[in-house]
C-alpha positions in Angstrom: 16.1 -19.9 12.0 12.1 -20.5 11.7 11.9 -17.3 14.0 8.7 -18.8 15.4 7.8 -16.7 18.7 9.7 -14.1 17.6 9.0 -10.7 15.5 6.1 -12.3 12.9 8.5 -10.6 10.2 11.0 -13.1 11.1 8.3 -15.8 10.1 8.0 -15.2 7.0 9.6 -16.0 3.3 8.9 -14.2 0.5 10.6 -15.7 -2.8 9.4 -16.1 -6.3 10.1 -19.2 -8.9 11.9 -18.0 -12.0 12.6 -20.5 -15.2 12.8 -21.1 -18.5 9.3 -22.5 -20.5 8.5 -25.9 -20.1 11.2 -26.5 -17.4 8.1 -27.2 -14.8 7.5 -24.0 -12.8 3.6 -24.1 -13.0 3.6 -27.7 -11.8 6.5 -26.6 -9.0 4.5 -24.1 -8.2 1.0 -26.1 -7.9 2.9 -29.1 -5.9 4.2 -26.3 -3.5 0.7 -24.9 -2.5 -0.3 -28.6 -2.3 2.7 -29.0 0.4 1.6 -25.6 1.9 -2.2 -26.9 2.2 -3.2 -24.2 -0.2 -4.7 -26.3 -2.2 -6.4 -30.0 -2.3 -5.7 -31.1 -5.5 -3.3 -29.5 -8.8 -4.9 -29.2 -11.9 -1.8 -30.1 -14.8 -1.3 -27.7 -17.8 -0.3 -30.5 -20.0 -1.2 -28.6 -23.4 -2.8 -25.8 -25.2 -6.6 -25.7 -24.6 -6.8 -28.1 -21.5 -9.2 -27.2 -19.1 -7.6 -27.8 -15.8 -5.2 -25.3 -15.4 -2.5 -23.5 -12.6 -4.2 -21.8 -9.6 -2.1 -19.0 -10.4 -3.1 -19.1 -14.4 -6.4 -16.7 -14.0 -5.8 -14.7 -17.4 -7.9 -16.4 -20.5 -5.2 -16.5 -22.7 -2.9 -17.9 -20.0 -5.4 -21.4 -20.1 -5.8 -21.1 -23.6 -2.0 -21.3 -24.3 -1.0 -23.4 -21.3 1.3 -20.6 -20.2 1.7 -18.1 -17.8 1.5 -14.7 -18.4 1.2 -12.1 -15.9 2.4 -12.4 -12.1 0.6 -13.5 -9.3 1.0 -14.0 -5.8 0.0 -17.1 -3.3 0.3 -16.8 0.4 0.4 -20.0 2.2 1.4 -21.3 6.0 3.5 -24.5 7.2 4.5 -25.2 10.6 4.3 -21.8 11.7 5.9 -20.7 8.7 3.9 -17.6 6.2 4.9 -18.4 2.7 4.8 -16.2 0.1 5.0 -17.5 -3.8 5.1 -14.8 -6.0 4.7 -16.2 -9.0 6.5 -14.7 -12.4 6.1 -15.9 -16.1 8.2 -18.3 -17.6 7.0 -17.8 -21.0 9.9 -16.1 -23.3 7.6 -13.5 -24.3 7.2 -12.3 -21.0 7.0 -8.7 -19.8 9.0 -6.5 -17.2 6.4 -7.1 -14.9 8.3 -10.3 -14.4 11.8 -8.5 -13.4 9.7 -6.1 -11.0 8.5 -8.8 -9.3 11.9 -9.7 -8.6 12.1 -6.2 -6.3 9.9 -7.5 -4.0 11.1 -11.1 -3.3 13.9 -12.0 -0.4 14.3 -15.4 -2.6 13.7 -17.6 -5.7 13.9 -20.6 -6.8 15.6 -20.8 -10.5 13.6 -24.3 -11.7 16.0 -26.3 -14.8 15.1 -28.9 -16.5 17.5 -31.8 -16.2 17.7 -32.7 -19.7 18.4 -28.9 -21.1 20.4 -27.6 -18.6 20.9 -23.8 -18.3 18.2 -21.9 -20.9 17.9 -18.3 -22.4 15.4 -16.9 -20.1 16.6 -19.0 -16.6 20.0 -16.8 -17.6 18.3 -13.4 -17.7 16.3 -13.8 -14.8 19.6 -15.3 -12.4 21.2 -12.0 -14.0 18.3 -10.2 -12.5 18.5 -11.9 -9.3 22.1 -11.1 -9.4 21.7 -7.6 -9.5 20.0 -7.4 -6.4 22.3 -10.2 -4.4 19.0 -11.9 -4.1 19.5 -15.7 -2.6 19.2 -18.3 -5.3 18.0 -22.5 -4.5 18.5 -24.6 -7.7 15.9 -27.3 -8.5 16.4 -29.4 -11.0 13.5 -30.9 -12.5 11.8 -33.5 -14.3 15.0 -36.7 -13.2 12.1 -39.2 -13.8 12.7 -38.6 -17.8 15.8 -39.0 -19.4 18.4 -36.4 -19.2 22.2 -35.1 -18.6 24.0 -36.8 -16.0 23.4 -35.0 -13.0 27.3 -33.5 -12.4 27.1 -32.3 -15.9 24.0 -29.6 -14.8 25.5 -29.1 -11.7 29.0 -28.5 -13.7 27.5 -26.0 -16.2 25.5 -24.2 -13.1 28.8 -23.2 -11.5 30.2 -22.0 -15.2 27.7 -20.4 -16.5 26.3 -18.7 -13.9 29.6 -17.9 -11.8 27.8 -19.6 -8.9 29.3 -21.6 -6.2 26.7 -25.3 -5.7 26.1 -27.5 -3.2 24.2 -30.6 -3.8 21.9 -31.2 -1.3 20.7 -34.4 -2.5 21.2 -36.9 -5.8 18.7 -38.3 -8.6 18.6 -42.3 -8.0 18.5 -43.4 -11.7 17.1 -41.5 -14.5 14.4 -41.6 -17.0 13.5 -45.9 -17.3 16.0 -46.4 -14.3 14.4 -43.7 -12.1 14.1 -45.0 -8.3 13.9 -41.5 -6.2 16.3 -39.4 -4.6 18.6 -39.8 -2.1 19.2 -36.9 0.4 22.9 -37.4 1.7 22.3 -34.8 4.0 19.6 -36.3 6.1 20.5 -39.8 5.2 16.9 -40.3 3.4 15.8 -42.2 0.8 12.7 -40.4 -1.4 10.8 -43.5 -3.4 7.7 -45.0 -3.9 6.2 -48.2 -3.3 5.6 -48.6 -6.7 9.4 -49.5 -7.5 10.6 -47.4 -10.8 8.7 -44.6 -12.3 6.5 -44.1 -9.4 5.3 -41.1 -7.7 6.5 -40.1 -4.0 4.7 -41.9 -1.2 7.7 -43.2 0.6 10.2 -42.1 2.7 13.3 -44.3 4.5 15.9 -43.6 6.7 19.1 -45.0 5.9 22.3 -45.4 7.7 24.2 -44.2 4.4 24.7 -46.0 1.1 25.3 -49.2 2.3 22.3 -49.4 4.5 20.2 -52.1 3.2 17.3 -50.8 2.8 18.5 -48.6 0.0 21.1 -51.6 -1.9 17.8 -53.8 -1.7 15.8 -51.4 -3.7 18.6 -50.9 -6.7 20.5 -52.2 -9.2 24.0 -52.6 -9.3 24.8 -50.3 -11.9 22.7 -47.6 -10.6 23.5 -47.8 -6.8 27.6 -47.5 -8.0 26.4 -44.3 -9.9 24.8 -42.8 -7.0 28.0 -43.6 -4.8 30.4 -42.0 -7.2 28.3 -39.2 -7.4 28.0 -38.7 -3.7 32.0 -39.4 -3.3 32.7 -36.9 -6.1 30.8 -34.6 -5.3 31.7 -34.4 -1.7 34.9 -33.9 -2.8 34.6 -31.8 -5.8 32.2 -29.1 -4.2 31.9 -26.9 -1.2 29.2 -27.6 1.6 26.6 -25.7 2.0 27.1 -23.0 3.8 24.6 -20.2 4.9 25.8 -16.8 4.7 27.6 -17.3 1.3 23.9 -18.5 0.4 22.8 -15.4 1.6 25.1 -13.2 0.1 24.0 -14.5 -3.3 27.3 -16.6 -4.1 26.3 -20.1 -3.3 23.0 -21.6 -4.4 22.0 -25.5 -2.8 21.2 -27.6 -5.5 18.1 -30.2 -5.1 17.2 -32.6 -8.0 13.5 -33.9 -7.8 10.3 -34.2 -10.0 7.6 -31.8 -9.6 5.2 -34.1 -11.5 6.0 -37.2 -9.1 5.8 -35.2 -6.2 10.2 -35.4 -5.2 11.9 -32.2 -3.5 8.7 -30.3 -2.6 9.0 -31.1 1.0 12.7 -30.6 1.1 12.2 -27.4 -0.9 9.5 -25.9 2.0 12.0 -27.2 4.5 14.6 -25.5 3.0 13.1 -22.5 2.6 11.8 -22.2 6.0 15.2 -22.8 7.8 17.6 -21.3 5.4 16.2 -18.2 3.5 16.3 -14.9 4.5 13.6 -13.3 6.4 12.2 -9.7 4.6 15.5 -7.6 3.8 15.8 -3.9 3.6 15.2 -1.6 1.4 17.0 1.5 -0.1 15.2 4.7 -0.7 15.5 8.1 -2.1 17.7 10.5 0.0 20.4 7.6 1.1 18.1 5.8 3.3 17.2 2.1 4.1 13.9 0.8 5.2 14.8 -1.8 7.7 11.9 -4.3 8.7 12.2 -3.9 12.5 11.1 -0.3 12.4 7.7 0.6 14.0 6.0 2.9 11.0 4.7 1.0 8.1 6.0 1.8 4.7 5.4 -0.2 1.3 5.6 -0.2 -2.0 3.6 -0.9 -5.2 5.4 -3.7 -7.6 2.6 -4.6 -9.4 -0.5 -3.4 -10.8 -3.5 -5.8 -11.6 -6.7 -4.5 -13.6 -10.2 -7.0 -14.0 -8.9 -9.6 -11.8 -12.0 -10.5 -11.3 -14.2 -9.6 -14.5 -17.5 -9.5 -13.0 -15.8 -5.9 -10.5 -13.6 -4.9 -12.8 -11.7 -4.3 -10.2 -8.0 -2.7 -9.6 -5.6 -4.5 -7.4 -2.2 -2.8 -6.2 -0.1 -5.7 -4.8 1.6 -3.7 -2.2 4.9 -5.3 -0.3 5.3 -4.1 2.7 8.9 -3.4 4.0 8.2 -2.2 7.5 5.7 -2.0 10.7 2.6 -3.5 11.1 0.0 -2.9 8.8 -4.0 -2.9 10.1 -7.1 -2.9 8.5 -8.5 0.3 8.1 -5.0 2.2 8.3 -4.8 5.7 7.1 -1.3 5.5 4.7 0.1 8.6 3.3 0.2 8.0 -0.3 3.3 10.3 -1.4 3.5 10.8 -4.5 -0.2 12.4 -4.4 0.6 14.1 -0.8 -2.7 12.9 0.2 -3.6 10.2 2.8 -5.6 7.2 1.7 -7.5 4.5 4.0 -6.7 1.0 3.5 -10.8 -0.2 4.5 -10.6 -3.5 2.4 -6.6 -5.4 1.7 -6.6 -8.9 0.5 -3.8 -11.6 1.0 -4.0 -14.2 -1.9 -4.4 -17.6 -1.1 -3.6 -19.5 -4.6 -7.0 -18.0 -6.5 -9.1 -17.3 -3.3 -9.0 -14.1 -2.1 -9.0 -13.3 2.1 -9.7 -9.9 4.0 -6.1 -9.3 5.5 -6.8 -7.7 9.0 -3.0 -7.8 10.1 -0.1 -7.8 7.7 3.6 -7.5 8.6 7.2 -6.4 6.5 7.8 -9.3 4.0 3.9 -9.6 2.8 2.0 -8.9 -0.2 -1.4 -7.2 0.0 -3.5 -6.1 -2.5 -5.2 -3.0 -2.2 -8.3 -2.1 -4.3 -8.5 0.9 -6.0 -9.6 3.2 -8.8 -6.4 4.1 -10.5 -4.8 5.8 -8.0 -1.8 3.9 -7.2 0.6 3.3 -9.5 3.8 0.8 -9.8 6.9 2.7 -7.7 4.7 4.4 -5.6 5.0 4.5 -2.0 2.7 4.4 0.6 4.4 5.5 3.9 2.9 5.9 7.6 3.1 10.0 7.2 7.1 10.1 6.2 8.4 11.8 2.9 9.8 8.9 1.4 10.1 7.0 -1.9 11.1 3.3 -1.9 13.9 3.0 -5.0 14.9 0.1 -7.2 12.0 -0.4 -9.3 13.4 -0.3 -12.5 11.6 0.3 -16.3 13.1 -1.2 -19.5 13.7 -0.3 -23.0 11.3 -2.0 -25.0 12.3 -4.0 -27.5 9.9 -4.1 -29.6 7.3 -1.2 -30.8 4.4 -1.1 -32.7 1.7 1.4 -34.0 -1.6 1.1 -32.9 -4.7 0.1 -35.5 -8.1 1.0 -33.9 -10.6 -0.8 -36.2 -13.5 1.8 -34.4 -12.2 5.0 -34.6 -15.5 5.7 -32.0 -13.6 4.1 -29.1 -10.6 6.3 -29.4 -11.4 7.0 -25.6 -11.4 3.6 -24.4 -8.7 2.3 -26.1 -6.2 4.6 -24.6 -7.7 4.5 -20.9 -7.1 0.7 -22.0 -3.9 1.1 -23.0 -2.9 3.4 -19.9 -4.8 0.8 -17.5 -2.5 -2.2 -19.1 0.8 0.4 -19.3 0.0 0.8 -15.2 0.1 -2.6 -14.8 3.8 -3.5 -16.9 1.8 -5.1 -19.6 3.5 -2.1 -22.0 4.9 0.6 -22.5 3.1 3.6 -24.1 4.9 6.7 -26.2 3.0 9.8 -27.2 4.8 11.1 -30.6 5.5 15.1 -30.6 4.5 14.8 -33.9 1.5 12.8 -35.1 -1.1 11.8 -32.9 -0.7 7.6 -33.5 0.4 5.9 -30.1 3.1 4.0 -30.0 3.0 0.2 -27.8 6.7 -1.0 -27.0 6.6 -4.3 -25.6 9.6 -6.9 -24.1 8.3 -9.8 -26.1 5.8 -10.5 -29.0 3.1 -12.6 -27.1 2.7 -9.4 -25.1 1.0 -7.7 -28.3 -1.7 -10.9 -28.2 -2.2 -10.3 -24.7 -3.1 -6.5 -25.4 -5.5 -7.1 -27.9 -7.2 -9.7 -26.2 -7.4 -7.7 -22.8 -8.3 -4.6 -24.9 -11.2 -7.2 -26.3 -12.5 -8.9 -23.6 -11.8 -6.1 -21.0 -13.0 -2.5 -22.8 -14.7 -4.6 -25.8 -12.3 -2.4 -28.0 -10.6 -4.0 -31.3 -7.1 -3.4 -32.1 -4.1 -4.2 -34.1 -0.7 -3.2 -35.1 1.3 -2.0 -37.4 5.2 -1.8 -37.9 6.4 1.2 -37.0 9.5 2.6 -38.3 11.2 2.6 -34.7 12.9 -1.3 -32.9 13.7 0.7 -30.1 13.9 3.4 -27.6 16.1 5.4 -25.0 14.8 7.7 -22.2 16.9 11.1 -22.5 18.5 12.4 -19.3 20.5 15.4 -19.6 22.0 17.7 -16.4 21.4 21.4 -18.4 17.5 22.2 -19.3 18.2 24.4 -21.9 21.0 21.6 -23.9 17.5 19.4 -23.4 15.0 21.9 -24.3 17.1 22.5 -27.5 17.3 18.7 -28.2 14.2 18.0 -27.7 13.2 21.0 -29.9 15.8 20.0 -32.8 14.4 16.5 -33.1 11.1 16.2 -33.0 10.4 13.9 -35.2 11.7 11.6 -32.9 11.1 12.5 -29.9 7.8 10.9 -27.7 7.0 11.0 -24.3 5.9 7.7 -21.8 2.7 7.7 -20.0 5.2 9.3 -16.8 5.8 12.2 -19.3 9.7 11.6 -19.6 11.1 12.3 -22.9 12.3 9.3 -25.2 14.3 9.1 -28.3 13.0 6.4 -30.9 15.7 5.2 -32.7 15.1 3.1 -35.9 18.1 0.6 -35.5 21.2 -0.3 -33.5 23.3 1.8 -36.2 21.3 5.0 -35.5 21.2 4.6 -31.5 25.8 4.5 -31.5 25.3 7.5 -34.3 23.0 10.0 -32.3 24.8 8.9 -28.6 28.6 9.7 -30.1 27.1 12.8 -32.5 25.0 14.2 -29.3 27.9 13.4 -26.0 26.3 15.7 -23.4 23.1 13.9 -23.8 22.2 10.8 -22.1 20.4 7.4 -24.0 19.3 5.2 -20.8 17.9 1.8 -21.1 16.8 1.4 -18.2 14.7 4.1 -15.9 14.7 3.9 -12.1 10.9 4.7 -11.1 10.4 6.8 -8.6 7.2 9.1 -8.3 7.7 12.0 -6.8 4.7 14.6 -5.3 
């Protein structure tokens, strides 16, 4: 399965981490690059303010808060294996930048927390994931506090989410009575040397639950727990099995501790035998970009502006979907019609950055540049072709913008547009009026703004209410039914940093009233983006 020796593609993994807040994703994700060798040490966000922080946590208000905001990604190799993490926010405030990143990923690990069980935002990320039949592994985290017994999560995984489960291995104890975990699979027993409450440093091959290795370490009460559960849950759930996996209908359930080190070896593991190598991908016209074909294509998920402050630089994380991609490559970049030469792509290696010479379908490189490449475009090896699937969402929440300087009208709105290209927000241009309008997912968005618009273009912002909660891109087949529309209701009507018309509605009420009043026109949610020449 490793496909070591093979076509590189087939070596490598691509998946992201998706969660609720506080279930452990940061530290899953730090323990992971510490498994991968990425790093020699993780630094814990234990609370607002700390100084050590996530590799992938760069942005100042992500270390101030103890949260991450924006998405990054960390390549990494194991045993001939090329990892790579891309990392998406947790926070609930997040942005859609977090649901692109889920376009580019063959993978991704949904991270619960043992003692809350199935959240808000793990649900509309695993709807997400869903969407695009993209394989899920279940971890769930943090066994070494107290929590729900380990058949209830496993119980409300399969309900809630509609999702076969397969353990692949069982907490020993909780909380006070935690001992390790016991992989039923391998016939391995996770613990540490320290007896109870200890982190991972030892590892015992058993001959099943009776083995006495693993009765000596345990009480009575605990070791007739973990039998039950094994029993039961060999009978009361399917095996594991691959291509249901695949096809996004099973997920493989792993309890550990991120914190104490337990599952982060059997996660890689996993990962390296069992998920899928870089998948295809649909594009304009009917067709599908398979990996295996000779001419490079890829596509832009993500835009990054000031990654590093001191450049101000502008990073296009490019994954690539087919061919192999060299250093120095002339790409045709097609929504512009114009060829553009790749003389300087970087692979990400947790926050180090590292020339890529070579890259192949299933990576992320970034690609520095000055604003021309945007998120959906495509950058193809000469052919006419768009990469689809990247989708936009309605914001749910918009706001008018307060310059306190009316002098830095100009640098707030390349601001603005910078932060728009990167997913941040949304902009809207009224017809009427010349007050831009910010429509963001969540409210910790609008902090991120102004601070970026602060520390970045040393512009001062705020917001005011504005007298819209949402809007609705308008799609209608008959120009002139549109140009009339349009026309009629201008008061209303703004346009998004793509130019595409949008209706701002001021409530829920309003949005049924002008769809059923105005049936030839069409209110979308969502907006596929695709840039065309």
């Amino acid at each position: 399965m490793s496909g070591a020796g093979k076509e590189p593609y087939l070596a490598r993994r691509t998946f992201a981490i998706i969660s609720h807040p506080d279930a452990g994703k940061t530290t899953l994700t730090e323990k992971l690059l510490l498994g991968g060798g990425a790093i020699r040490a993780a630094g814990q966000v234990r609370a607002r303010g700390e100084r050590r922080r996530a590799r992938s946590d760069w942005m100042k208000i992500e270390q101030e808060r103890g949260i991450s905001v924006s998405s990054s990604v960390m390549t990494f190799e194991r045993d001939g294996i090329l990892f790579n993490l891309l990392d998406t926010p947790g926070h609930e405030d997040f942005s859609e930048d977090t649901y692109r990143t889920l376009t580019a990923v063959d993978a991704a690990i949904m991270v619960i927390d043992a003692a809350k069980g199935i959240e808000t935002q793990t649900r509309k990320l695993f709807e997400v994931c869903r969407l695009r039949d993209i394989p899920i592994i279940t971890f769930i985290n943090k066994i070494d506090r107290e929590g729900r017994h380990p058949m209830e999560v496993i119980d409300e995984i399969q309900e809630a989410l509609a999702l076969d489960v397969a353990p692949m291995s069982w907490p020993v104890g909780m909380g006070s009575d935690f001992f390790g975990v016991f992989d039923h699979i391998g016939n391995r027993f996770f613990t540490s040397s320290e007896g109870r409450g200890g982190a991972l440093d030892t590892i015992k091959k058993v001959e099943g639950l009776e083995d006495p290795e693993l009765v000596g370490e345990l009480f009575d009460n605990i070791r007739e727990e973990l039998e039950e559960n094994v029993e039961l849950g060999g009978a009361g759930y399917p095996e594991f099995d691959r291509e249901s996996f695949l096809e996004g209908h099973l997920t493989p359930v792993f309890f550990g501790s991120a914190l104490r080190d337990y599952g982060i070896d059997q996660l890689l593991d996993f990962i390296a035998e069992h998920a899928p190598a870089p998948h295809s991908q649909p594009a304009t016209g009917g067709r599908v970009i398979t990996p295996d074909e000779k001419k490079v294509t890829g596509f832009v998920f993500k835009v990054q502006a000031n990654m590093d402050p001191k450049h101000r630089d502008r990073i296009a994380f490019v994954r690539l979907c087919s061919g192999t991609f060299k250093r120095g490559m002339k790409l045709k970049h097609v929504r512009a019609g114009k060829p553009i030469t790749v003389s300087a792509p970087i692979f990400f290696f947790a926050e180090e950055r590292e020339i890529a010479e070579k890259a192949y379908p299933g990576d992320v490189i970034g690609v520095p540049n000055h604003g021309q490449l945007r998120v959906g475009d495509t950058l193809s090896e000469g052919e006419e072709i768009h990469v689809t699937g990247l989708p936009a969402f309605a914001p749910e929440i918009l706001r008018r913008v307060r310059l306190t300087d009316t002098m830095r009208v100009k640098q707030m709105r390349r601001g603005l547009e910078d932060l728009a290209e990167e997913g941040l927000v949304q902009i809207f241009k009224p017809a009427i009026g010349t007050n831009w309008i910010v429509g963001v997912v969540g409210v910790l968005q609008l902090d991120v703004v102004v601070d970026r618009l602060k520390a970045e273009y040393q512009t001062e912002i705020g917001f005011e209410t504005a007298m819209y909660n949402t809007a609705r891109w308008i799609e209608c087949e008959d120009k002139l039914k549109l140009d009339k529309f349009l026309e009629t209701n201008r008061a209303n009507v703004a346009l998004d940093r793509d130019d595409k018309p949008v209706y701002l509605f001021k409530n829920a009420w309003e949005v049924s009233y002008v769809g059923e009043k105005n049936s030839d026109i069409g209110f979308r949610e969502t907006r596929e983006i695709v840039h065309t020449s």
